[in-house]
C-alpha positions as CSV (number, residue, x, y, z in Angstrom):
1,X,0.0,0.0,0.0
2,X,1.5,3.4,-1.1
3,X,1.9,6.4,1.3
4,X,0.8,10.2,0.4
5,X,4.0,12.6,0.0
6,X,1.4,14.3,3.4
7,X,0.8,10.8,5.0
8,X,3.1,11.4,7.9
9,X,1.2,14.9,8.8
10,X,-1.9,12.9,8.7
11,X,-1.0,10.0,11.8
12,X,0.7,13.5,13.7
13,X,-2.6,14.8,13.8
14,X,-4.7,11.6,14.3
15,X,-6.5,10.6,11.3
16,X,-8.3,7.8,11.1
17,X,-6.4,5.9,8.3
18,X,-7.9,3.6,5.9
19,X,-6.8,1.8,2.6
20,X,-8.1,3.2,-0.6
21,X,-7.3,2.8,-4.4
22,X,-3.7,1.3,-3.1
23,X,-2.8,4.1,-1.1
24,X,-3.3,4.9,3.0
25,X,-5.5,7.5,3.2
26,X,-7.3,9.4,5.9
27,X,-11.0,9.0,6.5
28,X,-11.5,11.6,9.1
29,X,-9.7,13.9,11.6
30,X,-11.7,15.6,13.6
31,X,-14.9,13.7,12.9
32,X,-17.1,13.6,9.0
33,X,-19.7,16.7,10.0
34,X,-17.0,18.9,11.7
35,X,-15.0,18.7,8.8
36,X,-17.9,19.1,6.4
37,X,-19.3,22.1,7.9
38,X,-15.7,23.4,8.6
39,X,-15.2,23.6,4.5
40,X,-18.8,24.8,3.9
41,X,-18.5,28.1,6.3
42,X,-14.5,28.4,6.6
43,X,-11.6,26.1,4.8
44,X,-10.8,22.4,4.4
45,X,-7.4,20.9,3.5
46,X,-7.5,18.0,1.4
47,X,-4.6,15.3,0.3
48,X,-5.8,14.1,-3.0
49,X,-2.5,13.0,-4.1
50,X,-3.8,9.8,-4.9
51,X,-5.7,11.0,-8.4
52,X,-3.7,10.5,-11.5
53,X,-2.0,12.6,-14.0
54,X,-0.6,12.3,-17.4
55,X,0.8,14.8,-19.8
56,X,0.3,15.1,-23.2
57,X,2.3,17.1,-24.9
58,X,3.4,17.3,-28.7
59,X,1.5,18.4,-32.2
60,X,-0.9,15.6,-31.7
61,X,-1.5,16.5,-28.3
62,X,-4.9,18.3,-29.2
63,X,-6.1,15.4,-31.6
64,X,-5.7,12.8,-28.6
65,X,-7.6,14.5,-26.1
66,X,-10.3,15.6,-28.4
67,X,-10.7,12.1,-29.8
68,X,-10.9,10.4,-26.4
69,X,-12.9,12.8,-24.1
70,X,-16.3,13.9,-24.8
71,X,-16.5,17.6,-24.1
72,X,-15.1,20.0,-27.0
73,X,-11.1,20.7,-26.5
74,X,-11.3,22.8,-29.4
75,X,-13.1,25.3,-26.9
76,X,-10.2,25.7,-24.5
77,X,-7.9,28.6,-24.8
78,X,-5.0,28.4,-22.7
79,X,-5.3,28.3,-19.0
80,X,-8.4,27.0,-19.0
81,X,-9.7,23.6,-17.4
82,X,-12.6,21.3,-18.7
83,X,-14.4,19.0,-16.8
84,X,-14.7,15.6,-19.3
85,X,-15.2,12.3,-19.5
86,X,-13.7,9.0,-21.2
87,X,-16.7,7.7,-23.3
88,X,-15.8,3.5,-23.7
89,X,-16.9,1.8,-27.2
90,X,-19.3,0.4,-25.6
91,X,-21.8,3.1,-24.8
92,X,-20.3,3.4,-20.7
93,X,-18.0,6.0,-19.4
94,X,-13.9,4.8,-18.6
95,X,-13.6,7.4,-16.5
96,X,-15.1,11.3,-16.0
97,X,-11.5,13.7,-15.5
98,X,-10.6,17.5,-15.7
99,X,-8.5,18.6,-19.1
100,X,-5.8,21.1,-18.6
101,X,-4.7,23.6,-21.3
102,X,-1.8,24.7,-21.0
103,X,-0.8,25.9,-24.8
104,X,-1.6,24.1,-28.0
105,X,1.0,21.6,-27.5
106,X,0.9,20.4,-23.8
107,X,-2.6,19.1,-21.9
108,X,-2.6,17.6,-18.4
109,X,-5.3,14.8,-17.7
110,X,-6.4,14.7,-14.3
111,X,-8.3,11.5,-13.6
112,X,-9.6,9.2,-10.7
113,X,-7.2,7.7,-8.4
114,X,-9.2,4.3,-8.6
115,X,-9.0,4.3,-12.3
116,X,-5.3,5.3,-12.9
117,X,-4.0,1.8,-14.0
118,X,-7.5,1.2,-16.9
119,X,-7.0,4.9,-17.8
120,X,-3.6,4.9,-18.7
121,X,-3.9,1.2,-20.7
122,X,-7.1,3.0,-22.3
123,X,-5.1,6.0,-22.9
124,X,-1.8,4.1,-24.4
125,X,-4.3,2.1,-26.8
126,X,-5.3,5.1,-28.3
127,X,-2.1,7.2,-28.2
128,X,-0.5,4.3,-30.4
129,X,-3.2,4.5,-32.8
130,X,-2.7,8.1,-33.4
131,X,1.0,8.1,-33.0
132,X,1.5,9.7,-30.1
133,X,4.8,8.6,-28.3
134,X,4.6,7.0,-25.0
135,X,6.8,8.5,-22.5
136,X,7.9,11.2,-23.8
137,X,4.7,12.5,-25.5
138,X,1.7,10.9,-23.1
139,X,3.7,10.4,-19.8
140,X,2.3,8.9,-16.5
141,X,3.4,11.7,-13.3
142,X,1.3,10.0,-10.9
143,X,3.3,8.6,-8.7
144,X,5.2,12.4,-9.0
145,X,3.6,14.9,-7.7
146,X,1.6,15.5,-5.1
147,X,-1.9,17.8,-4.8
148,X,-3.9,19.3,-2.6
149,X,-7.1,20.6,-2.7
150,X,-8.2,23.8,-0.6
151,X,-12.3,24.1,-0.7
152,X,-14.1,26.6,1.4
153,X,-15.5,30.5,1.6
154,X,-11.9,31.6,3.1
155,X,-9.3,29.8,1.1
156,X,-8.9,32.9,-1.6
157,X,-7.9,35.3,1.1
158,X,-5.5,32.0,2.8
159,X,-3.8,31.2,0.2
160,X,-3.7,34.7,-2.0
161,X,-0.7,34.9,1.0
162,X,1.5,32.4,-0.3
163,X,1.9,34.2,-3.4
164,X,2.6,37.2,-5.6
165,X,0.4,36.5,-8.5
166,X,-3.1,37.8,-8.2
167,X,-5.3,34.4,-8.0
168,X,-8.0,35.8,-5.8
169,X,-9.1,36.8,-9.3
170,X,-8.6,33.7,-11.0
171,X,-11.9,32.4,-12.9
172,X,-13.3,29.9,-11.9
173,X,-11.9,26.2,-14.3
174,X,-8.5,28.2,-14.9
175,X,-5.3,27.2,-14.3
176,X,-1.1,28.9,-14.2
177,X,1.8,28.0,-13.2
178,X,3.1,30.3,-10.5
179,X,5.5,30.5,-7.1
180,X,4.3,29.4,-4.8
181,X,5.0,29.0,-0.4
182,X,8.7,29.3,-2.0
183,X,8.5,27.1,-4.5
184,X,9.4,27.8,-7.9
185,X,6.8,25.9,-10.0
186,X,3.4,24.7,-8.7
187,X,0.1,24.0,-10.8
188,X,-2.1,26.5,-9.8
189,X,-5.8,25.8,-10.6
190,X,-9.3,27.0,-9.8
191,X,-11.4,23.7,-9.4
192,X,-12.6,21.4,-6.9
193,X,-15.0,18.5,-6.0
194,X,-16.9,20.4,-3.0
195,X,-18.9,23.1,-4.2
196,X,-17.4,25.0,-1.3
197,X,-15.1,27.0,-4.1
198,X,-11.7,27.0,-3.9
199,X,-8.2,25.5,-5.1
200,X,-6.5,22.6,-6.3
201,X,-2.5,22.5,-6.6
202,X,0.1,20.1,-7.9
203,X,3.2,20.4,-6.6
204,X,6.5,18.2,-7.0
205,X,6.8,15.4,-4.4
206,X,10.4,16.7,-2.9
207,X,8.2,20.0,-2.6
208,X,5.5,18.4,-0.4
209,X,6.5,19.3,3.2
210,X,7.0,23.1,1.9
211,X,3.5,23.1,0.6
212,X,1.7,21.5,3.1
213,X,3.0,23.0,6.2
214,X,2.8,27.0,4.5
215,X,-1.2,26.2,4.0
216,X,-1.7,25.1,7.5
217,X,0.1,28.6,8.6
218,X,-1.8,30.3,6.0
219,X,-4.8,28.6,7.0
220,X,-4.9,29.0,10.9
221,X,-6.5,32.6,11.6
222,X,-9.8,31.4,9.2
223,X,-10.4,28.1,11.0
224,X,-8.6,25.8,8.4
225,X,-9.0,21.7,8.9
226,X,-7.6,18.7,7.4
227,X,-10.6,17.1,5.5
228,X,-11.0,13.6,5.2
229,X,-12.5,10.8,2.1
230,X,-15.7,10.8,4.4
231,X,-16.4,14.3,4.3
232,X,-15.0,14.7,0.4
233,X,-17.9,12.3,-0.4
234,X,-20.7,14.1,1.7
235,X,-19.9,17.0,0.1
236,X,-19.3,16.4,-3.1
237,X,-22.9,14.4,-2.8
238,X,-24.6,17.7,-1.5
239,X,-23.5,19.2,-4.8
240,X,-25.2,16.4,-7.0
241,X,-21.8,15.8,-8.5
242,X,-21.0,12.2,-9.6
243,X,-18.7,9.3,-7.9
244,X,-16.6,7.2,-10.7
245,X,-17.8,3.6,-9.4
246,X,-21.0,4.8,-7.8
247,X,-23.1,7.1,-10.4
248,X,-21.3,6.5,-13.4
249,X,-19.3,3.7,-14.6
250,X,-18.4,1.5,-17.7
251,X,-22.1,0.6,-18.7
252,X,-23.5,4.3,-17.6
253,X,-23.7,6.6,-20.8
254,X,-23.1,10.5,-19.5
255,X,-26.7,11.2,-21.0
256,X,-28.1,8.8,-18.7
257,X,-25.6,10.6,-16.2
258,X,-27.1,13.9,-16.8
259,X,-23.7,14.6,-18.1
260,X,-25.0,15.6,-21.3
261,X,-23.1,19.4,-20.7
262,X,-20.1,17.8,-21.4
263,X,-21.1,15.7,-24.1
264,X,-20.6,18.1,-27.0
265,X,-22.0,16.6,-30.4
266,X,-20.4,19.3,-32.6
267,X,-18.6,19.2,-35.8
268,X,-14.9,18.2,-35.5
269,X,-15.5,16.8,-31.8
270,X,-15.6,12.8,-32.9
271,X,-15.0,11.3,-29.9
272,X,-15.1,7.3,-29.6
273,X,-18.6,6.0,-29.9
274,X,-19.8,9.1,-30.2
275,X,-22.7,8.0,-32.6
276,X,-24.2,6.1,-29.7
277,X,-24.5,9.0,-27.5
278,X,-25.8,11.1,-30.3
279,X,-28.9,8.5,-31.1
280,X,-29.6,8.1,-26.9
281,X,-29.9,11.7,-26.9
282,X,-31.6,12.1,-30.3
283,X,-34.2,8.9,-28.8
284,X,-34.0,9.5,-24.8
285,X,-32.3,7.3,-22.3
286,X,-34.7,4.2,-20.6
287,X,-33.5,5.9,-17.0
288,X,-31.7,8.8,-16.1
289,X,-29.9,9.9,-13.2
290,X,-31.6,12.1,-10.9
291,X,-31.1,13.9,-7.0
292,X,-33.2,13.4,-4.4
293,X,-34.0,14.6,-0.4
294,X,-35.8,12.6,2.3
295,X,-39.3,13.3,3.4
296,X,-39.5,10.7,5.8
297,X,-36.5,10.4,8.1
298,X,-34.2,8.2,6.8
299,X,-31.1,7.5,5.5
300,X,-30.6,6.6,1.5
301,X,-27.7,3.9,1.0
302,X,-26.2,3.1,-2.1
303,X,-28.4,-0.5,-3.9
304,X,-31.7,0.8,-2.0
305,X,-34.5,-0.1,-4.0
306,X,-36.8,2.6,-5.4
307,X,-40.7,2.5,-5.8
308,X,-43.6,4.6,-7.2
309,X,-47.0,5.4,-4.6
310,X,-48.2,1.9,-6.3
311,X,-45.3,-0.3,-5.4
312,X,-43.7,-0.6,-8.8
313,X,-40.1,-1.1,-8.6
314,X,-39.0,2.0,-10.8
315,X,-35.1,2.4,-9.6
316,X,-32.0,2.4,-7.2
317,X,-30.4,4.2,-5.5
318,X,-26.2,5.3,-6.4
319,X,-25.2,7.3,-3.4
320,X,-26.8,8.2,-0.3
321,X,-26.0,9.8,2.8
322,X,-27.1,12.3,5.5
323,X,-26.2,15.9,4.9
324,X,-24.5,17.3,7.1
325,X,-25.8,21.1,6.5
326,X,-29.5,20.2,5.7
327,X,-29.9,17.4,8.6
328,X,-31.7,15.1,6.3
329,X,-31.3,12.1,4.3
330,X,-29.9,12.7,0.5
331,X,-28.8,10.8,-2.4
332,X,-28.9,10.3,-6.0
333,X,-30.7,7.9,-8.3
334,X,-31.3,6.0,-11.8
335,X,-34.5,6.0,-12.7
336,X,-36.9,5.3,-14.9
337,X,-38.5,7.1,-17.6
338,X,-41.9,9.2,-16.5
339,X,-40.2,9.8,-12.7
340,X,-37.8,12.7,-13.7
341,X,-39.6,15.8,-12.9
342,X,-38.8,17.9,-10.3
343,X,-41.1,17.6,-7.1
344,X,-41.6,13.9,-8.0
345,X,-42.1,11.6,-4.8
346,X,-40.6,8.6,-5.0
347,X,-40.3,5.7,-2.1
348,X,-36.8,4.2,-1.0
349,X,-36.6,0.8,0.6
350,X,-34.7,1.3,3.9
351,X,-34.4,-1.5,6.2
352,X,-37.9,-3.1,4.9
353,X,-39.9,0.2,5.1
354,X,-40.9,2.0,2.2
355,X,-39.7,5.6,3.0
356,X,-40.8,8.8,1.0
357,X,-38.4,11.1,-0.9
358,X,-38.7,14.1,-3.7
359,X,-36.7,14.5,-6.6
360,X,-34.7,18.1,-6.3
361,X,-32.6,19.8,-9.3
362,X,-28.8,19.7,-8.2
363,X,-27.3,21.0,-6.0
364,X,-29.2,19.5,-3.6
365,X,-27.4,22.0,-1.2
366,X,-28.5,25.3,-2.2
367,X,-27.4,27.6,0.3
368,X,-23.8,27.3,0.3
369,X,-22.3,30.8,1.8
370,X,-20.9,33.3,-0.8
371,X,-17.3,32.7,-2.3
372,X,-15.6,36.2,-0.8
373,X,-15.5,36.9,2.4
């Protein structure tokens, strides 16, 4: 099992440590909620070292990533970031990822830690095919660098303080390379999995202890935490965002995701199996995956049945949980056709008893505290 370039900052401060996707990870610190609500209404620190990164680089770098992801690359400038997936040829989803631009020539992929070793076979299939060279041209990093993610309301004004460059004004899905805590190079980006806001950086391994320690300084007089995986899910589920493995997966197409918005049928964006997409969208999915809150008190677990008011079996759900900032059960849900619309109720199977729920729009959160404070 593989250890985080941060995994020794995690046992000082008593994490609970638990194996995941090969690496030893921590599941909580101070306890799920606290750290949940801490990156909702101040700032979380996250070690998400564990997701994987490869470089392409080259004049067929923009011909590869357009060809295997189903968002348009062609509308990227430089410095900006694209959330994407991996469409299969077989009508599922390899992987969903962010796509970094960086200039014409050189895109990072940033994709799941649990996927790393079928997304980089997937990717070398492909890069052979359209003679892309493999290590030099599509390289594997992930075992590296190391990355952080700093989610919350506060982090612009924490971290604005390890730097000169002006990031505070950063869009939001942009990326640079600046200095950084006194380092010279870091990946600089404006993304994240929370919904909280914030930012995610990528930082060479021998750099780690630099990093790390500077953000916990710069952290301290705005309340920052370490954040565990227990909270990164809960939060990321408040959002309606989707888990690799739980919402999507290799027999999920994104337009039965509701991933449709980065599934861009346009000319010159031919992505693999594209024409299946096309027709499911053209035709309309059997099920679709929707959001949904409790009613009745409850909590929604991932493989819970799902039944109309006339005890039809009409889906299950993906992910489930209670929310930390709403106090009530939540989740997300294929189902099937004619129990889409908003307001829908719907009843989940929990422990025998058939327990009522409404379908919301995402986020399923909507009250999260402005960005700025």
């Amino acid at each position: 099992m593989k250890n985080t370039a941060f995994t020794k900052y995690h046992i000082e401060m008593g994490a609970k440590m638990v194996p995941f996707t090969g690496y030893n990870m921590p599941v909580e610190f101070s306890g799920i909620n606290d750290e949940h609500i801490t990156c909702r209404e101040k700032i979380g620190l996250f070690d998400v070292s564990h997701m994987g990164e490869f470089w392409v680089k080259g004049p067929k770098a923009f011909e590869f990533v357009q060809k295997l992801t189903s968002n348009n690359v062609a509308d990227l400038t430089d410095g900006k970031v694209q959330y994407t997936c991996f469409p299969n040829d077989k009508g599922g989803i390899v992987d969903d990822l962010l796509v970094y631009r960086f200039d014409e020539n050189n895109y990072l992929l940033v994709v799941n830690a649990a996927n790393i070793d079928k997304d980089w076979e997937w990717c070398k299939k492909h890069a052979q095919n359209i003679g892309l060279g493999i290590g030099e041209e599509l390289k594997n990093i992930s075992d590296d660098i190391c990355q952080v993610a700093v989610q919350g309301p506060y982090a612009l004004k924490a971290i604005q303080k390890l730097t000169n460059e002006n990031v505070i004004d950063m869009e939001m899905f942009s990326v640079k390379k600046i200095n950084f805590a006194g380092i010279d190079e870091v990946i600089f980006s404006t993304t994240g999995y929370t919904g909280a806001g914030g930012y995610e950086i990528y930082a060479d391994n021998k750099d780690a202890d630099k990093l790390y320690t500077a953000i916990l300084e710069a952290g301290k007089e705005f309340g920052l935490k370490p954040v565990g995986l227990g909270a990164r899910d809960t939060l990321r589920l408040e959002m309606g965002f989707c888990l690799y493995g739980n919402d999507i997966n290799e027999t999920t197409s994104p337009i039965e995701a509701g991933l449709g918005w980065v599934t861009k049928f346009v000319e010159g964006n031919n992505f693999i199996h594209r024409e299946y997409h096309e027709n499911l969208k053209n035709e309309g999915p059997n099920k679709r995956l929707k959001c949904f809150v409790m009613i009745d008190r409850g909590i929604p677990r991932k493989d819970y049945k799902i039944f109309d008011e006339n005890q039809n079996e009409i889906g299950i759900v993906t992910s489930g949980t209670m929310s930390p900032m709403m106090k009530v059960g939540i989740g997300m849900a294929y189902l099937d056709q004619g129990y889409w619309k908003e307001g829908t109720e719907i009843y989940i199977e929990v422990r025998n008893k058939k327990l009522k729920a409404e379908l919301v729009k995402p986020p399923i959160f909507k009250d999260q505290l402005p960005m700025d404070k």
